[in-house]
Backbone as CSV, one residue per row, in Angstrom:
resi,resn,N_x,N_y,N_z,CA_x,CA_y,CA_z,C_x,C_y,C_z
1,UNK,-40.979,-32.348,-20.427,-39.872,-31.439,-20.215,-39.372,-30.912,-21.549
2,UNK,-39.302,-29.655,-21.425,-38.862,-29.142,-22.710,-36.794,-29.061,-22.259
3,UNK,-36.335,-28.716,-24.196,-35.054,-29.421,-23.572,-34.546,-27.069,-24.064
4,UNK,-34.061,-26.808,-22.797,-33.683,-25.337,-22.550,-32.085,-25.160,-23.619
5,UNK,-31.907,-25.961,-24.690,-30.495,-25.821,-24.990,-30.624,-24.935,-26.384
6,UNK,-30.050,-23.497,-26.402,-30.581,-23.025,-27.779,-29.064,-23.039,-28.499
7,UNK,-28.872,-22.656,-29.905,-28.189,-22.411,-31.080,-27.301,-21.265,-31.246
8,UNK,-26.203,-20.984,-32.028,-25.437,-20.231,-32.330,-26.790,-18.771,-32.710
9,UNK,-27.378,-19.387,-33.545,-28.616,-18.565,-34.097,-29.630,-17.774,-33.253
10,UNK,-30.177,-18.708,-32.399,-31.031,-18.383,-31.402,-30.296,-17.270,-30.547
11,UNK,-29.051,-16.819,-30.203,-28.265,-15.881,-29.128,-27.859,-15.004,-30.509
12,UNK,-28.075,-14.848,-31.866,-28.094,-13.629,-32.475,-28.220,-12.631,-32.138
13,UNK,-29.383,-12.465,-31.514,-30.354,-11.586,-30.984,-29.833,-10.871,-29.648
14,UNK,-29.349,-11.697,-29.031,-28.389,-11.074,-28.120,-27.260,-10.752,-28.141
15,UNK,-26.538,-10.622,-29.162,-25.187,-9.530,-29.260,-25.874,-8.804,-30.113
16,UNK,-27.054,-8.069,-30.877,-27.650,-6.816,-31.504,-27.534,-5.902,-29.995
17,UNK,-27.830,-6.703,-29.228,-28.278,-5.662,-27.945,-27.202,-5.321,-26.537
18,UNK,-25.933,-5.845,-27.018,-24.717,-6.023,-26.028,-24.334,-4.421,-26.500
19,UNK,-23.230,-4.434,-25.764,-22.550,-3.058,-26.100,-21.343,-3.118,-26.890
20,UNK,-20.936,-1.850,-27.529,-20.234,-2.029,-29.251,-18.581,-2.203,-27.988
21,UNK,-18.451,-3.269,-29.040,-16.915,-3.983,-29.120,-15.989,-2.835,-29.251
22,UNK,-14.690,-3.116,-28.538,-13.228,-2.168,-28.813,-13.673,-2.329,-30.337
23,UNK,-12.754,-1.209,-31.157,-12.737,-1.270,-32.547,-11.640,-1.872,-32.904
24,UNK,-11.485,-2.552,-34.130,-10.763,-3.985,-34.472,-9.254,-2.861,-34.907
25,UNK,-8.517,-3.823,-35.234,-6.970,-2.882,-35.941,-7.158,-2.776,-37.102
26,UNK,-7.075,-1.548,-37.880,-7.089,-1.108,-39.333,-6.885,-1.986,-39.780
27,UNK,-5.409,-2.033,-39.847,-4.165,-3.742,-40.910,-4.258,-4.429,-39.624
28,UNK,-4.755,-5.719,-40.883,-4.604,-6.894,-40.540,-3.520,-7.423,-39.389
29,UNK,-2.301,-6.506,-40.107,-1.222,-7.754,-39.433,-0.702,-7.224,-38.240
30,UNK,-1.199,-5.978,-37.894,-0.629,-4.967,-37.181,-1.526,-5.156,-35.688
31,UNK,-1.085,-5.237,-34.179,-2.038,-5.340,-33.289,-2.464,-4.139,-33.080
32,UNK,-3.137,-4.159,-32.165,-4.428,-2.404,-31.785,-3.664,-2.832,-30.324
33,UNK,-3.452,-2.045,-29.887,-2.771,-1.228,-28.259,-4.438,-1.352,-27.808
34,UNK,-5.129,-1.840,-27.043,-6.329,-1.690,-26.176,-5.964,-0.831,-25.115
35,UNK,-6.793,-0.070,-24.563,-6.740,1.317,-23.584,-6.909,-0.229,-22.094
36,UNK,-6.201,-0.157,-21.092,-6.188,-0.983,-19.989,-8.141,-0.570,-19.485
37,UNK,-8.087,-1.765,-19.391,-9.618,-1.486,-18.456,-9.664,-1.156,-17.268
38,UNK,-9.949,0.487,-16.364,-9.894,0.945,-15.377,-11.077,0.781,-14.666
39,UNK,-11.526,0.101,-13.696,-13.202,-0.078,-13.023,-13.079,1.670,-12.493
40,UNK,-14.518,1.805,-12.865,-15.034,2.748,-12.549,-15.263,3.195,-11.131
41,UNK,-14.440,3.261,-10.544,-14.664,3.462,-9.031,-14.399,5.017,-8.410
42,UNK,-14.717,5.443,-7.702,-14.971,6.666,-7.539,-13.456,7.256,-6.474
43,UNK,-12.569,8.240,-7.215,-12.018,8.402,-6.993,-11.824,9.512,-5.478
44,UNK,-10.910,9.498,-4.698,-11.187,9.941,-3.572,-10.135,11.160,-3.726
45,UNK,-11.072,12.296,-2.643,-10.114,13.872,-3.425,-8.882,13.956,-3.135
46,UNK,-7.785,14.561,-3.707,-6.819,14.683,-2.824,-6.571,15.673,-1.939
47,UNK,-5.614,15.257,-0.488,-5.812,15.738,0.696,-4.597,16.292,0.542
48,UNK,-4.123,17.696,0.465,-2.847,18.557,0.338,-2.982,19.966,1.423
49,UNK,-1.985,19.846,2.196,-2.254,21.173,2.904,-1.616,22.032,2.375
50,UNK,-1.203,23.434,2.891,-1.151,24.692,2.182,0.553,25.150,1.707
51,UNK,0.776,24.018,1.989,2.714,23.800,1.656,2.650,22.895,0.943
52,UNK,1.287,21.934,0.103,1.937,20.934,-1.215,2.236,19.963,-0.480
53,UNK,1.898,19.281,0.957,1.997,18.119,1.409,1.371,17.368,1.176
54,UNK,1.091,15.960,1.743,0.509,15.310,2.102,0.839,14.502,3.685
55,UNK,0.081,14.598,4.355,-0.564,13.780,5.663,-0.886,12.714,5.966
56,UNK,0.212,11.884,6.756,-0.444,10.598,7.278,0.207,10.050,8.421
57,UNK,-0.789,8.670,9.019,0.154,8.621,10.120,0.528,7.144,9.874
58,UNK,1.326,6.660,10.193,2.010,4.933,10.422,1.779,4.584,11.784
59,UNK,0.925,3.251,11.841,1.293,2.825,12.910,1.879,1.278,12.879
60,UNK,2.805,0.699,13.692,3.408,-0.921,13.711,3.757,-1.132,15.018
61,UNK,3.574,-1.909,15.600,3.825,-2.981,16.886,3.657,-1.246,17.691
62,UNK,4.729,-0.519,18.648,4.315,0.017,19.550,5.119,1.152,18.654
63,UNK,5.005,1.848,17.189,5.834,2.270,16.508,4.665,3.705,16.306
64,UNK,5.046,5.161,16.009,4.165,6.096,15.564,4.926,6.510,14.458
65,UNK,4.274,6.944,13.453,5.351,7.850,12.159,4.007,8.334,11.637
66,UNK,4.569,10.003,12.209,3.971,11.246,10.929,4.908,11.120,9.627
67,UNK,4.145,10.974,8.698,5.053,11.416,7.336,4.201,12.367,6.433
68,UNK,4.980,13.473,5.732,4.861,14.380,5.150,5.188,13.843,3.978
69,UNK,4.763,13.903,2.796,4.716,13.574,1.634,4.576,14.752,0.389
70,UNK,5.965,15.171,0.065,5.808,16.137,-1.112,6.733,16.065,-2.372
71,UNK,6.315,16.889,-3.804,7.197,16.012,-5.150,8.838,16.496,-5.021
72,UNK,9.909,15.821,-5.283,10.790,16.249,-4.927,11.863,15.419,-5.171
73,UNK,13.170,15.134,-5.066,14.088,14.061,-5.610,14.046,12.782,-4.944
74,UNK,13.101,12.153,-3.932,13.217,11.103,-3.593,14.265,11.358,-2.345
75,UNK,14.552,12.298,-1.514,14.973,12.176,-0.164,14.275,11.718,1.072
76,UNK,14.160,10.887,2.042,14.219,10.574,2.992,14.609,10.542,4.289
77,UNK,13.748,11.425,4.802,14.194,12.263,6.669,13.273,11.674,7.755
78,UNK,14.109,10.725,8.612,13.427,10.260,9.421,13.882,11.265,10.727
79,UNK,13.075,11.705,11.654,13.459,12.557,12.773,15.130,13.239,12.312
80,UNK,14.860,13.807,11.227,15.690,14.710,11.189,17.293,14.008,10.686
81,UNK,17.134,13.102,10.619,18.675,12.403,9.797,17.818,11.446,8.784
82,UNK,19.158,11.281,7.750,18.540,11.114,6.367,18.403,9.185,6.463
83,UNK,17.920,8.648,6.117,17.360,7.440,6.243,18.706,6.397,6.232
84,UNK,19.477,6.543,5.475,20.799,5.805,5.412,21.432,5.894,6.771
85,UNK,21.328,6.618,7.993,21.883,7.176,8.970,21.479,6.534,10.035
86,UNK,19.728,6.738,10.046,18.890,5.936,10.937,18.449,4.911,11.056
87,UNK,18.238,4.046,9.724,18.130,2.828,9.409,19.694,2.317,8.558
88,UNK,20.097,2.049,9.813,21.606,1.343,8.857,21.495,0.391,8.310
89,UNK,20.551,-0.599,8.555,20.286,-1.789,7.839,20.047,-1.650,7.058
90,UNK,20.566,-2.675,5.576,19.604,-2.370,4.506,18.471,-3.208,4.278
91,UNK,18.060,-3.925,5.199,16.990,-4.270,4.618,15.600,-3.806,5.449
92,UNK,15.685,-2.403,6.330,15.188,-1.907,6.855,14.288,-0.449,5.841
93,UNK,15.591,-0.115,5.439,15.539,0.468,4.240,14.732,0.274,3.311
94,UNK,14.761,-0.934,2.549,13.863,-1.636,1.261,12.695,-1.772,2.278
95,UNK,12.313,-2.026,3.022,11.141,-2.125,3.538,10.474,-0.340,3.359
96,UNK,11.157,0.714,3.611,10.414,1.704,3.595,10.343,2.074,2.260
97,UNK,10.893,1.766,1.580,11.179,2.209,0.017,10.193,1.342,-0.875
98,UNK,9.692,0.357,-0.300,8.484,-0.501,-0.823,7.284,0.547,-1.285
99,UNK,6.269,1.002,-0.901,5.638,1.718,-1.627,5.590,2.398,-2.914
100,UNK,7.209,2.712,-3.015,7.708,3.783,-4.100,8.077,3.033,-5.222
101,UNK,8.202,1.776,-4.851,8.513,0.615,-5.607,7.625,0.122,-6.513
102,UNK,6.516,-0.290,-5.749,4.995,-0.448,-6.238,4.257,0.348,-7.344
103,UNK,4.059,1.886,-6.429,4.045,2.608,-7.698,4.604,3.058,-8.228
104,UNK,5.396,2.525,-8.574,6.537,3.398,-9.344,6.864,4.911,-9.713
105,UNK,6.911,4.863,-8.548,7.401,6.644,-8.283,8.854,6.811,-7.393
106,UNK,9.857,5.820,-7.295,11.038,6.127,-6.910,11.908,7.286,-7.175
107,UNK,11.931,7.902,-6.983,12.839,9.466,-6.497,12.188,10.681,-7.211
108,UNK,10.634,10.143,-6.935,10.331,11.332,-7.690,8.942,12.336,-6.671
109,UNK,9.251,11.737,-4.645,8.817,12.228,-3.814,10.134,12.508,-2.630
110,UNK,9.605,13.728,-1.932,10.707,13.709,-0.725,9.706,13.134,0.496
111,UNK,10.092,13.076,1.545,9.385,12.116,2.705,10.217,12.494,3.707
112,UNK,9.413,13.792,4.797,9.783,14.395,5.858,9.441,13.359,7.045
113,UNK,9.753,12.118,8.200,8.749,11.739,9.134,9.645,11.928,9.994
114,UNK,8.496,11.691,11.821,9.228,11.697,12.988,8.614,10.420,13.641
115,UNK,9.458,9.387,14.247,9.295,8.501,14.463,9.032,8.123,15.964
116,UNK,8.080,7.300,16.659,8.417,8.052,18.059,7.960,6.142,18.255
117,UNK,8.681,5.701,19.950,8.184,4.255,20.329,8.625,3.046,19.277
118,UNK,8.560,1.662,20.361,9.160,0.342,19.218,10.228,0.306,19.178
119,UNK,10.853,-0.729,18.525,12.417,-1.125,18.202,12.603,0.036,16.424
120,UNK,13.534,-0.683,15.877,13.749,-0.064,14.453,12.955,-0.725,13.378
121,UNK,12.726,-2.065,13.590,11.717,-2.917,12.433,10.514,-2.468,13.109
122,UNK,10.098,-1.753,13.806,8.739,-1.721,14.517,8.654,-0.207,13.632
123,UNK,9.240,0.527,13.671,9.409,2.114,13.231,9.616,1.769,12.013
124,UNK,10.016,1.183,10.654,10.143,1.177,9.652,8.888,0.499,9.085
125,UNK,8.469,-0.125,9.399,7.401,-0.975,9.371,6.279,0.437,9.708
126,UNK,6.389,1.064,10.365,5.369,2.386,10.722,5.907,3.418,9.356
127,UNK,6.748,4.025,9.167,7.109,4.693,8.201,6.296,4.076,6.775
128,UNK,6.840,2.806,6.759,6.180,2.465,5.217,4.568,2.596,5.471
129,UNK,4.065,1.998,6.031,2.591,2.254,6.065,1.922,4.015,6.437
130,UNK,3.212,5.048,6.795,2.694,6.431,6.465,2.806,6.677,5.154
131,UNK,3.568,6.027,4.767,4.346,6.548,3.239,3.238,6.143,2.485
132,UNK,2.782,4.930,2.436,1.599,4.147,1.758,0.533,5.253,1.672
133,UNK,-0.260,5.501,2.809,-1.452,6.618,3.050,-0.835,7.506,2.838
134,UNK,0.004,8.330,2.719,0.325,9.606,2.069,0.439,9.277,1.270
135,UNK,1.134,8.665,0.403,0.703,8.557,-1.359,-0.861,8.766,-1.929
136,UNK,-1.480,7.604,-1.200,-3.078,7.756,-1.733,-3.530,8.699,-1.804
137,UNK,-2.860,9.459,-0.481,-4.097,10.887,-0.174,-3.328,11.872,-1.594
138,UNK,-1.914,11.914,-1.901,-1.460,12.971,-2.335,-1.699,12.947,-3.803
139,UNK,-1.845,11.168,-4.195,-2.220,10.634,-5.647,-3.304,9.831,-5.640
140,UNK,-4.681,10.002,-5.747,-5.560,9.249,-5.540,-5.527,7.778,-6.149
141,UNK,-5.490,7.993,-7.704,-5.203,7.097,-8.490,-4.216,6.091,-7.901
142,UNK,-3.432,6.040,-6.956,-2.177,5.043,-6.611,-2.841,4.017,-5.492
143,UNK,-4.111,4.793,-4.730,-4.254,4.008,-4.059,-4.878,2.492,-4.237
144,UNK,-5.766,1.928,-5.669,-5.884,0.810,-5.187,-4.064,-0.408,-5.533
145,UNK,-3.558,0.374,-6.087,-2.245,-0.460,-6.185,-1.629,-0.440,-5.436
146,UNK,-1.577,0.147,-4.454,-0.853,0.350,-2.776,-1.942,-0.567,-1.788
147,UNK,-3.326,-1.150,-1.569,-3.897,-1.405,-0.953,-4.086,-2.414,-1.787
148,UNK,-3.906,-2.957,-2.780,-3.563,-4.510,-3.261,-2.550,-5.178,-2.914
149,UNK,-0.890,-4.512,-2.287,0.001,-5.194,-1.828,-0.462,-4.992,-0.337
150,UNK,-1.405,-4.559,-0.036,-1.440,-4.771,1.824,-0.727,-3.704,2.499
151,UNK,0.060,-2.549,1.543,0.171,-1.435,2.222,-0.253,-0.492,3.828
152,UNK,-1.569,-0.234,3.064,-2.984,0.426,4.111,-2.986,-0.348,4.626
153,UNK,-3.047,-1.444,5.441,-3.752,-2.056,6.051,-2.787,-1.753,7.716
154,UNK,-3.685,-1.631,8.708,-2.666,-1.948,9.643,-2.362,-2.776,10.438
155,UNK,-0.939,-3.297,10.420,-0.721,-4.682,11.339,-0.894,-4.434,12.564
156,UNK,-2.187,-5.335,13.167,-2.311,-4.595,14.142,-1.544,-5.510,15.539
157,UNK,-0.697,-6.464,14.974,-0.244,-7.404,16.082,0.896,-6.985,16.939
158,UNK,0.589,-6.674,18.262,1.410,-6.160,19.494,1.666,-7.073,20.298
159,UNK,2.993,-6.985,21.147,3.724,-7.872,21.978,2.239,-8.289,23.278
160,UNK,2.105,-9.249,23.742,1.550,-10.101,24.431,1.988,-9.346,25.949
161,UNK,0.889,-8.632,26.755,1.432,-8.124,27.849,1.858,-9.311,28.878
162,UNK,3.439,-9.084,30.078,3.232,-10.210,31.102,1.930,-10.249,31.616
163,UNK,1.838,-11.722,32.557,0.720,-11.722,33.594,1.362,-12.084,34.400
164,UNK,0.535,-11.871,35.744,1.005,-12.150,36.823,1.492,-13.285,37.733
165,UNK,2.243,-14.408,37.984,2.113,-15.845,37.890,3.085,-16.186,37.054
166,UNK,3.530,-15.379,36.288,4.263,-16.031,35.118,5.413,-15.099,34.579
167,UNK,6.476,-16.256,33.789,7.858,-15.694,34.038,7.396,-14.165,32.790
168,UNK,7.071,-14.884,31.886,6.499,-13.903,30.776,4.996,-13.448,30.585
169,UNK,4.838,-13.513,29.199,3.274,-13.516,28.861,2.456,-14.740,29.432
170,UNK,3.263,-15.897,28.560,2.735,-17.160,28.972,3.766,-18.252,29.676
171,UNK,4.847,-18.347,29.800,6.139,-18.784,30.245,5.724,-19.221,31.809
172,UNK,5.701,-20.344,32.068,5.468,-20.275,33.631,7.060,-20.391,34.343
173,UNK,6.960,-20.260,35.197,8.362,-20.328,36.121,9.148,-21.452,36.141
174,UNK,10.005,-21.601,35.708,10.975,-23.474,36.048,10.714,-24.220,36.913
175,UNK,10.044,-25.764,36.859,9.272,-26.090,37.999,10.578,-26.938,38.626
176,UNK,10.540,-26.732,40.311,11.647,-27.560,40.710,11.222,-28.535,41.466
177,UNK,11.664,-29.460,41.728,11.229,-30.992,42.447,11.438,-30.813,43.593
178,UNK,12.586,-30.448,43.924,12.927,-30.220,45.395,13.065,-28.798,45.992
């Protein structure tokens, strides 16, 4: 058996043939700013219709949201009243405002949607995930940082239909003795 363990020396030969290093900092004492390493991944076009939008849809539990996505002071119109109005909660709110958060683009889009079906966490929960896909489409570049927090993705978990036999989904009836 030969013994496979080679030397500082012996792997010479293999950094002649690697590819050339960032370039070092002039002065010594001073650091070099490195350019962030972006993977080369192929960017997807952006999707704008003929008014400077962007297009998408939300969906959550039994929730629909078109949202329109264009640059603008950061207003928010859900079916036509301004988000503070329709979502009184605030933490209904921060849920739709999440995206803008992420990429850090807070008040620097407006966001037309109409919300249709679901409770209000079911519809906000739909809004943010239009807001999400309209960003991507309108800024390509944003999308893998929007689809690293789980943005895009859609939750696809819906209420449990009744069955028949039973008080609920799965709930059977109160059993009585007598």
């Amino acid at each position: 058996m030969s013994d496979n363990r080679q030397s500082l020396s012996d792997l010479a030969s293999l950094t002649a043939n690697a590819p050339a290093a960032a370039p070092a900092a002039a002065v010594e004492g001073e650091a070099s700013v490195a350019a962030p390493v972006v993977p080369s991944a192929p960017l997807r076009d952006q999707e704008i219709d003929s008014l400077g939008r962007a297009y998408a849809t939300g969906r959550r539990k039994d929730a629909v949201a078109r949202v329109w996505v264009k640059p603008g002071t950061g207003k928010i119109t859900v079916n036509g009243r301004d988000q503070e109005v329709y979502f009184a909660r605030p933490t209904l709110r921060l849920v739709i405002n999440q995206p803008f958060g992420v990429t850090e683009r807070e008040g620097q889009y407006d966001v037309v949607c109409t919300v249709k079906g679901g409770g209000l966490s079911g519809q906000a929960g739909a809004v943010k995930h239009g807001i999400a896909q309209a960003l991507s489409k309108y800024e390509p570049a944003l999308r893998s940082a929007v689809k690293a927090e789980g943005f895009l993705t859609r939750d696809s978990r819906v209420v449990e239909r009744k069955k028949y036999g039973k008080a609920k989904a799965r709930r059977s009836f109160q059993f009585s003795k007598r």
